[in-house]
C-alpha positions as a printed Julia matrix, in Angstrom:
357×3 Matrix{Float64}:
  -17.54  -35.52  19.04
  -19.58  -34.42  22.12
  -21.46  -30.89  21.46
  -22.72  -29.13  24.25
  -23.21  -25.4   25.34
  -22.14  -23.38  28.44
  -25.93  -23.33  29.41
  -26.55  -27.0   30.04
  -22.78  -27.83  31.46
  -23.95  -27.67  34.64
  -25.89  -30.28  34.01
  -23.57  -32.3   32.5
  -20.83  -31.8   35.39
  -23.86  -32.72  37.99
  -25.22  -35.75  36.07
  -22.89  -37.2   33.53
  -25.39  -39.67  32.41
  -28.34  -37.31  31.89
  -26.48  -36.82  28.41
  -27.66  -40.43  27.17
  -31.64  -39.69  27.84
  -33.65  -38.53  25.08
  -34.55  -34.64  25.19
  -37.23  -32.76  25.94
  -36.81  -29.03  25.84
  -38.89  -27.58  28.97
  -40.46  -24.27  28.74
  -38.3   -21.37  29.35
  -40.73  -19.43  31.08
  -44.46  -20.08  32.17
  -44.9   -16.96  31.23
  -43.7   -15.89  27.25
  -43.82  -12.2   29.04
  -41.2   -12.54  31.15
  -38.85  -14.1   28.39
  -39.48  -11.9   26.1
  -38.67   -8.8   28.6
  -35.29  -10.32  29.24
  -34.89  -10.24  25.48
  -35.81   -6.5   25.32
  -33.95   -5.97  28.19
  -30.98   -7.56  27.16
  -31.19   -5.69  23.65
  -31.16   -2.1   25.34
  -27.95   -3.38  27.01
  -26.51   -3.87  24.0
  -27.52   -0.58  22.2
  -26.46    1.51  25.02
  -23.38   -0.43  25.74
  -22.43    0.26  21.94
  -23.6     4.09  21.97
  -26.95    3.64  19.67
  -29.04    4.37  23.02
  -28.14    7.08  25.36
  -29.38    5.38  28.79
  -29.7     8.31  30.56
  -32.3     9.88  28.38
  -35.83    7.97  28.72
  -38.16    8.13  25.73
  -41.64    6.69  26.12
  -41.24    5.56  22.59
  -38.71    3.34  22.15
  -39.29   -0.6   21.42
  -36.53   -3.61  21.65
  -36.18   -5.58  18.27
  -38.89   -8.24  19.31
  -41.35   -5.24  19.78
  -41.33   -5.26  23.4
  -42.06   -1.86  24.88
  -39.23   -0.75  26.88
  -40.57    1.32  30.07
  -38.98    3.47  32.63
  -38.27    0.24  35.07
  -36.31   -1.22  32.47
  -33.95    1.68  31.4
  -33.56    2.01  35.19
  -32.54   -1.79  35.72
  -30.17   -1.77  32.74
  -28.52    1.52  33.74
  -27.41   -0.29  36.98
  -26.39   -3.16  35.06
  -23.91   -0.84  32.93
  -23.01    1.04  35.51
  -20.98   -1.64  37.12
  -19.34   -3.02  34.4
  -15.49   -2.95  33.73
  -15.24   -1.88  29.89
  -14.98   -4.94  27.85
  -17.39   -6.43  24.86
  -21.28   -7.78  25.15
  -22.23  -10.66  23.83
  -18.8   -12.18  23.16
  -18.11  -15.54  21.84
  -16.13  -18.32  24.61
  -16.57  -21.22  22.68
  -13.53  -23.98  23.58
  -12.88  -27.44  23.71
  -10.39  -29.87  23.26
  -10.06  -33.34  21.05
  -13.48  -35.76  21.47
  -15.83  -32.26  23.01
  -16.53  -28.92  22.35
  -18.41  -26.43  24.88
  -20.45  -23.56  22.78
  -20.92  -20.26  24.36
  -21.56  -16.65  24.52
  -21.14  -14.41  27.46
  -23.67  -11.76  28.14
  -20.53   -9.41  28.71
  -16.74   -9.82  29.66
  -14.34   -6.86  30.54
  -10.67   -7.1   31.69
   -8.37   -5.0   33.38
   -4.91   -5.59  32.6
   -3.18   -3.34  35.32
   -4.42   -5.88  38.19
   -5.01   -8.63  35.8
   -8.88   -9.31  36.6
  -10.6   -10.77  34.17
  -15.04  -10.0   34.67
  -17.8   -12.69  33.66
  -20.74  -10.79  33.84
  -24.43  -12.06  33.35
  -27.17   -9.99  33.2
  -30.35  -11.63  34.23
  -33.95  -10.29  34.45
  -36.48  -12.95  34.86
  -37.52  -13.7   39.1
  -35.99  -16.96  39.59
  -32.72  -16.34  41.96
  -29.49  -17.07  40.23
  -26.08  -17.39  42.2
  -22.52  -16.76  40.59
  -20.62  -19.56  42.81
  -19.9   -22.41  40.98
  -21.91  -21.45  38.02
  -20.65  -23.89  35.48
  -21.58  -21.67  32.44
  -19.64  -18.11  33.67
  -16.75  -20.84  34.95
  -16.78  -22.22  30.87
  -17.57  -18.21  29.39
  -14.19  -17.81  31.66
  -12.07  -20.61  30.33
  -13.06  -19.78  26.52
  -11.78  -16.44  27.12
   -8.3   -17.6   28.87
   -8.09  -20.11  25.97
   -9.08  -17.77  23.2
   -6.11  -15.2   24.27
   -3.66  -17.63  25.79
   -3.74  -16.06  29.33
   -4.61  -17.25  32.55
   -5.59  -13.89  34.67
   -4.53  -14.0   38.07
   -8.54  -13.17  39.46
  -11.36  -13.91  37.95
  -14.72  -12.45  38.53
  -17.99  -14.37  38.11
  -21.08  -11.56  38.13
  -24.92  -11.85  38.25
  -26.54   -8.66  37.53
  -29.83   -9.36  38.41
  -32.33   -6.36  38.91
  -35.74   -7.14  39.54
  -36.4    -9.82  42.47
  -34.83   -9.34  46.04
  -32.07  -10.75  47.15
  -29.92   -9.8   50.63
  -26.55   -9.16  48.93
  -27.97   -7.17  46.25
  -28.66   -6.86  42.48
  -24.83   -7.58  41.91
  -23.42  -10.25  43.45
  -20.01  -11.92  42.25
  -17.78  -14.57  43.38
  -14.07  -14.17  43.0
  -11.48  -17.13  42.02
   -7.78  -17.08  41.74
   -5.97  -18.74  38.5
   -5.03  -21.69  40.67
   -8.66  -22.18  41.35
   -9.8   -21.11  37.15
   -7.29  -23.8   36.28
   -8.3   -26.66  38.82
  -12.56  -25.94  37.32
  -10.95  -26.18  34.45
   -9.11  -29.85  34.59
  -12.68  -30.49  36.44
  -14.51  -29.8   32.79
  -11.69  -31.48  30.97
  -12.07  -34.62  32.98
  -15.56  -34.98  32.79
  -16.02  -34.43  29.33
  -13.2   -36.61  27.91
  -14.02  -39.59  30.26
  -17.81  -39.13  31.61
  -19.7   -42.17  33.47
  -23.27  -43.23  32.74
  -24.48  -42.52  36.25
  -27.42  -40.65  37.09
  -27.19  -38.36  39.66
  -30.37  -36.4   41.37
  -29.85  -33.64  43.04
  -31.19  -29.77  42.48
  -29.85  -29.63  38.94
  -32.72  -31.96  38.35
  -35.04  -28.62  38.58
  -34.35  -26.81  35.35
  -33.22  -30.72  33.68
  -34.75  -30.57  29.87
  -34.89  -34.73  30.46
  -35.78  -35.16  33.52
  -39.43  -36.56  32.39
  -37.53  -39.51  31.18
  -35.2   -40.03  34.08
  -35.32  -42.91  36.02
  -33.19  -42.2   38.76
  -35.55  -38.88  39.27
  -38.67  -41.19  39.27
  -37.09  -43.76  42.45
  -35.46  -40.54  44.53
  -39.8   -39.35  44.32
  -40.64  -42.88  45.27
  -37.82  -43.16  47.87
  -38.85  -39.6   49.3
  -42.74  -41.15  49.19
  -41.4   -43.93  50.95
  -39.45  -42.22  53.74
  -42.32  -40.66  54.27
  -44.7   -43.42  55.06
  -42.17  -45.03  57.29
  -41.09  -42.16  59.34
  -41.43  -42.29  62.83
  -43.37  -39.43  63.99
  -43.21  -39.85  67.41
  -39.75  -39.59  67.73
  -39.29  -35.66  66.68
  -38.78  -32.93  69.2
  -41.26  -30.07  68.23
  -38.61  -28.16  66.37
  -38.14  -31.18  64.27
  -41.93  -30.99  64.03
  -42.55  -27.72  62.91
  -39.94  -28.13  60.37
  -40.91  -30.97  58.69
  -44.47  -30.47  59.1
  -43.48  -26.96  57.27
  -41.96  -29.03  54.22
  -44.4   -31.5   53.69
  -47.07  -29.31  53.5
  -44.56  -27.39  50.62
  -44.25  -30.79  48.8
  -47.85  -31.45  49.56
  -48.84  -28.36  47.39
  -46.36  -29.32  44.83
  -47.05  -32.52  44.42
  -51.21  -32.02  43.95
  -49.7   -29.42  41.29
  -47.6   -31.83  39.58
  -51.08  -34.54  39.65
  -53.29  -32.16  37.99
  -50.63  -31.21  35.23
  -50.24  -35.03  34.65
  -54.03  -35.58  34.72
  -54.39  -32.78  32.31
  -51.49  -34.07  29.82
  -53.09  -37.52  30.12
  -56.48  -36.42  29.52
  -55.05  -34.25  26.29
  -53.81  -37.39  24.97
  -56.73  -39.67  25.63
  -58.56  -37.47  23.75
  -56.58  -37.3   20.53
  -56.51  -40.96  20.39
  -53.5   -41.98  22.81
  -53.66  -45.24  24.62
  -52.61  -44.33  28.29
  -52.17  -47.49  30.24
  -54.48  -48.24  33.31
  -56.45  -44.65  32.36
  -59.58  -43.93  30.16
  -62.04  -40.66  29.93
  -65.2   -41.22  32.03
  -68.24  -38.56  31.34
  -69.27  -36.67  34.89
  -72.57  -35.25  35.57
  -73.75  -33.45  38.03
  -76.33  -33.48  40.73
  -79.87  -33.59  39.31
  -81.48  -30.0   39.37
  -85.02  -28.63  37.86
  -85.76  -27.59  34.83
  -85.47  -23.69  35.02
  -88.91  -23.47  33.78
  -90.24  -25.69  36.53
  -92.3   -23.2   38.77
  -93.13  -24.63  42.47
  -96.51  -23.92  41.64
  -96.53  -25.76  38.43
  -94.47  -28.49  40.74
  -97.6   -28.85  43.14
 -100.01  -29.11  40.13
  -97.81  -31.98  38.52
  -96.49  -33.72  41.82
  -99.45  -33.49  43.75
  -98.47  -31.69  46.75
  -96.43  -28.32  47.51
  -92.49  -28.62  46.87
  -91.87  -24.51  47.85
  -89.42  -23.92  50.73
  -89.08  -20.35  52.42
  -86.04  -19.62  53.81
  -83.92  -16.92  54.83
  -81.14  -15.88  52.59
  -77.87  -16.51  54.21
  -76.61  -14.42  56.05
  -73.35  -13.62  53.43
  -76.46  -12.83  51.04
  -78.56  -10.75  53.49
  -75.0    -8.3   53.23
  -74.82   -8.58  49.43
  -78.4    -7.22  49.47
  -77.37   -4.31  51.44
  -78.85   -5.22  54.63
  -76.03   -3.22  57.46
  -73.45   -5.98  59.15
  -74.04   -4.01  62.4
  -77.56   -5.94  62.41
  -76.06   -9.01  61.06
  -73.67   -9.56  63.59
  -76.99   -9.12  66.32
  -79.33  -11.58  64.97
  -76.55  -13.95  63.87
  -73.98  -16.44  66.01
  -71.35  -18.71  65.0
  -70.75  -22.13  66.57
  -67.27  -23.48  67.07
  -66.67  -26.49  64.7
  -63.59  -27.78  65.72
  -59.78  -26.69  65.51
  -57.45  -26.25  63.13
  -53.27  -26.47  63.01
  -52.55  -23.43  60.62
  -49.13  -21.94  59.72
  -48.32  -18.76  61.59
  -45.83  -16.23  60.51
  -44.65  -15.05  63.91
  -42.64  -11.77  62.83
  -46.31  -10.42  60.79
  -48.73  -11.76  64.19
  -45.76   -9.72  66.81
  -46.22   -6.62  64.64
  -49.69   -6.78  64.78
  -49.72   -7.33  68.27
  -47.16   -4.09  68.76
  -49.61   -1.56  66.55
């Protein structure tokens, strides 16, 4: 039988053959802050939502189970999160599947309300990274346990991100809304795939958060190919807005690819040092430039050299500041020469403001 969980259908629905590479869990967050936060955050949820916590009485005191101090911000951000949930039950189990798979899950919360027959998915999310409800495989599987468990197909369904902290222009909450036609037709989708998936691999940006995706192969050509498309572009041939735009990404990928080069050199060089044979790569000490001994004097240097090394100079004029001479003078009895030109990135809305003050 095929065992999976709501968390990682999406990538399984995007890429059914990303289920036959080998797995490598990725860090959840750079940051073990951040995670643990949403843990603490998530666990005042639950105590308020089941009366042990009264929300609307702060205490500077109070720590989650993990030992996380919760603060001000965070009783504010989960108050907002209750506030706009339907009564229902936290942290309630959807698992389903059907003869040859099985889907594991737990939704953060789901409420129902039976006079219009809408059925809520809500997820409450508190890290930075931008989450959408639409087509969110996992609330769309957390919505199909529940139909399954009690044998009804609500006529709406609700999918809900509740998430506080980072900006977004529709708001903390932000839901999408499906009929039971549209519930049912998601859910012959899952069905289908799971029962009779391909081998293909499929790229595409479920590839970001992909725990395989070091092993992937089809990830490795689409970099190659987007290398490739590069080098062979015709330049000439955009109109400036084209220009600006993809001068604007490559730059981006620039940055992230000399990002993902140092965290390879770094793994490579961890592993070449315990012992690892990387192929084509071995450690290589560096020095740098030559420099005197610190007890070298230059008048010692003209005794043992034979003539007189010493250089006066003025201090730069960066250092002449530092040693409290006024920039007022500075700027008189210094000028700078023009080196050249530079194409630099210009945010026009911050440069028409400052123009305006």
């Amino acid at each position: 039988m095929f065992i999976t969980d709501a968390t990682h259908l999406y990538q399984i629905m995007n890429c059914n053959g990303s289920r036959l590479l080998p797995n490598h869990e990725r860090p959840t967050e750079d940051d073990t802050t951040l995670r643990e936060e949403g843990n603490a955050a998530h666990w005042l949820a639950q105590e308020a939502f089941e009366g042990r916590v009264d929300i609307n009485s702060i205490r500077d005191d109070l720590r989650a189970k993990n030992g996380v101090m919760v603060t001000v911000f965070m009783f504010e951000h989960v108050r907002e999160y209750l506030l706009n949930l339907y009564p229902g039950e936290m942290e309630t189990v959807t698992t389903w599947g059907l003869e040859g798979f099985q889907i594991n899950g737990r939704a953060d919360h789901i409420g129902y309300n039976r006079n219009d027959d809408i059925l809520d998915i809500d997820d409450f999310k508190y890290g930075y990274s931008i989450v959408e409800p639409e087509m969110n495989w996992t609330l769309v599987s957390h919505a199909i346990g529940w139909a399954i468990k009690w044998n009804h197909w609500p006529t709406w369904t609700r999918i809900r991100i509740h998430q506080p902290r980072p900006y977004h222009p529709n708001g903390h909450t932000r839901e999408w809304v499906i009929s039971r036609d549209q519930l049912h037709a998601l859910y012959q989708q899952i069905v289908a795939t799971m029962s009779n998936p391909d081998d293909v691999l499929r790229t595409g940006t479920h590839c970001y958060k992909c725990s395989k995706l070091g092993n992937c192969p089809a990830a490795r050509q689409a970099n190659m190919n987007a290398v490739d498309v590069q080098m062979h572009a015709f330049t000439d041939q955009l109109d400036n807005a084209a220009l600006a735009d993809e001068l604007s990404l490559v730059e981006h990928g620039f940055k992230m690819l000399e990002k993902r080069r140092d965290a390879l050199k770094d793994m490579a060089r961890h592993r070449r040092e315990h012992g690892e044979i990387i192929p084509g790569y071995e450690l290589e000490r560096t020095y740098s430039n030559r420099s005197w001994h610190k007890w070298l004097t230059p008048e010692m240097a003209a005794v043992l050299l034979g003539r007189d090394m010493s250089v006066a100079k003025l201090p730069s004029p960066s250092e002449a500041k530092a040693r409290g001479v006024p920039e007022l003078m500075i700027n008189a009895l210094t000028t700078r020469f023009e080196s050249g030109v530079k194409l630099v990135p210009v945010d026009v809305d911050a440069k028409v403001k400052r123009m305006l003050k």
